[in-house]
N, C-alpha and C positions, 0 to 999 in steps of 0.2 A: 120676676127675674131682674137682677140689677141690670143699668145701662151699662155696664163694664162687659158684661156676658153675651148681651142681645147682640147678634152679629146684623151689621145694617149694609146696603149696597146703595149702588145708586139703580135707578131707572131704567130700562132701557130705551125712554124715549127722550133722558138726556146725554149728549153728546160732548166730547171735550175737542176743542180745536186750538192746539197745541200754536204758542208764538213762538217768535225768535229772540224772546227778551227770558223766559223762560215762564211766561203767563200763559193763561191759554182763555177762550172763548170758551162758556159755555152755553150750549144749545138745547133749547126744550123744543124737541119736534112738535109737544101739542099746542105750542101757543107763538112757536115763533122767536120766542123772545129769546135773548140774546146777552147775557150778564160777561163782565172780564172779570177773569179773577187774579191775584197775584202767583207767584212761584210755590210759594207756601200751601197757598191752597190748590193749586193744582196738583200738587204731591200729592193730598191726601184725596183729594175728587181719583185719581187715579188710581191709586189701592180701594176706591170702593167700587172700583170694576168688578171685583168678587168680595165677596160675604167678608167685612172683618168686623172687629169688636173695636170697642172706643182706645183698650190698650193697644191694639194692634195700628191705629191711628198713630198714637201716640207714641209709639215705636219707632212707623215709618217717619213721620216728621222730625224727631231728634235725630236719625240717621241722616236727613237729610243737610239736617241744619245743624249737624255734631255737637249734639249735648245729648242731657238726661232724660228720660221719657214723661219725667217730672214736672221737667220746665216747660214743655208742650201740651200739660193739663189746660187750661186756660183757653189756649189757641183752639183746640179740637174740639172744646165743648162749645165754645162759641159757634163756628163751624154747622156743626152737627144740628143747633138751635135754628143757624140761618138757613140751611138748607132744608131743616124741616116746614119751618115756614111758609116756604117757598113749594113744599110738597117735592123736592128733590132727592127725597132720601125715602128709602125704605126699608123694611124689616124683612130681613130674610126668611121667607117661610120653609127653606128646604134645609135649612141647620138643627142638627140635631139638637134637642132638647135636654 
């Protein structure tokens, strides 16, 4: 299945802790550890509250940042790379097939 289709979430044992600049903290309850992220990324850490696909990223970010969901390619596949890394991302096993 391409990554466009694969609907990914986040964890439930990482955590967003929302600033007042519009960054937020993010929280891995299994290790403690503690990453900032900017506004940007926090947009899309928060739509992967629930199950979306990489256009559905890519969606919410240009809504955010008012452009094309085009110009937000780049940003989200980065993104998506860093947080797999990190093991902060995962594939939604309850999406249909």
């Amino acid at each position: 299945m391409p990554r466009t289709e694969t609907r990914l979430r986040l964890p439930e044992f990482l955590h967003l802790q929302p600033q007042s600049d519009g960054s937020a903290h993010v929280v891995d309850d299994r290790t403690f550890s503690v990453a900032r992220v900017n506004a940007s990324a926090r947009v899309l850490l928060e739509s992967l509250r629930e199950p979306r696909t990489e256009g559905d990223l890519r969606t919410a970010l240009a809504r955010a940042a008012d452009c094309m969901p085009e110009e937000t390619a780049e940003a989200v596949t980065s993104l998506i790379a860093d947080l797999g890394a990190r093991g902060w991302i995962e594939t939604d096993s309850t999406a249909p097939a």
